[in-house]
C-alpha positions as CSV (number, residue, x, y, z in Angstrom):
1,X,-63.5,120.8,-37.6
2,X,-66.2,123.5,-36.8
3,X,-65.3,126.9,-36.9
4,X,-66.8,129.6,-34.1
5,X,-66.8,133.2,-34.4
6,X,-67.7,135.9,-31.2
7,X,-68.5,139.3,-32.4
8,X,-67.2,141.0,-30.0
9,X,-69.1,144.1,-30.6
10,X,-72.2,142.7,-30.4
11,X,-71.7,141.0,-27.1
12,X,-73.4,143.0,-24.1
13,X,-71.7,140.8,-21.7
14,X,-74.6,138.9,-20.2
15,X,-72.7,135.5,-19.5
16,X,-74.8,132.9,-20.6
17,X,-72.4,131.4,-22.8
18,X,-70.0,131.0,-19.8
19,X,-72.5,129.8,-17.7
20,X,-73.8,127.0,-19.6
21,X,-70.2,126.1,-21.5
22,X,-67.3,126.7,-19.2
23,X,-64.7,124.9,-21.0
24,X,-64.5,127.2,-24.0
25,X,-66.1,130.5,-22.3
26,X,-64.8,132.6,-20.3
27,X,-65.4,136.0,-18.7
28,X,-63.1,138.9,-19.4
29,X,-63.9,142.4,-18.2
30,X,-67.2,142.8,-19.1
31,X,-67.5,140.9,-22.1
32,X,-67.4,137.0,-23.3
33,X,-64.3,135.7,-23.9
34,X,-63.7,132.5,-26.5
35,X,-61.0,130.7,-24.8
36,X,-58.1,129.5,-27.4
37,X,-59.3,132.1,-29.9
38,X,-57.3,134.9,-32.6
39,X,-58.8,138.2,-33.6
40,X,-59.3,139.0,-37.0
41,X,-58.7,142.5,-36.6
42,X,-61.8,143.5,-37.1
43,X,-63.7,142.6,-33.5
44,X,-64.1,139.1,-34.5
45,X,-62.2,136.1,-32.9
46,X,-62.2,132.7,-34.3
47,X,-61.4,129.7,-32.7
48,X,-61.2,125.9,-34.7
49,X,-62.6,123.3,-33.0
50,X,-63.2,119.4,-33.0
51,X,-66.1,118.4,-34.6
52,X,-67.2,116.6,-31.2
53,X,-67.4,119.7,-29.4
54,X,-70.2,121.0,-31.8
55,X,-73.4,120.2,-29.4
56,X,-71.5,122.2,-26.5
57,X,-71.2,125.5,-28.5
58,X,-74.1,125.3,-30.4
59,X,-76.4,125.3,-26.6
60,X,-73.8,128.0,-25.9
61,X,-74.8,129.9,-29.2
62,X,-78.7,129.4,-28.7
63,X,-78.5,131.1,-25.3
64,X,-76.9,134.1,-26.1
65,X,-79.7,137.0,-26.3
66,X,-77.7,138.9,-28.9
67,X,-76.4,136.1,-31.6
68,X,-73.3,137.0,-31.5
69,X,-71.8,133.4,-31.5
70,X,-71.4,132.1,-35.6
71,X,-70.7,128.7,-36.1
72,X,-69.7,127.1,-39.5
73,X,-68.9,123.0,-39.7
């Protein structure tokens, strides 16, 4: 299992992550939106997910201008 935080804080909203990974990025409002995800309370959420899923979030991660996408295996 990987583990993927968005710091929500930090995101400015651009939509790259969306754009390029659709099936766990969404747009809400105007910020990025982890789909399946929990806060944890303090502007993060975190989201488990399978291993095989890794290359698709990591190209979502390296496009986003801000870093705000953490991902620990």
């Amino acid at each position: 299992m990987i583990e993927v935080t968005h710091e929500v804080n930090k995101c400015i909203g651009c939509g790259s992550c969306a754009a390029i990974e659709p099936k766990h990025w969404a747009m809400k409002g105007d910020k990025s939106h982890l789909k399946n995800s929990k806060s944890d309370g303090n502007g993060n959420f975190i989201s488990k997910l399978k291993d095989e899923d890794y290359n698709e979030i990591l190209e979502s991660a390296q496009t986003c201008p801000v870093d705000c996408i953490k991902i620990k295996k």
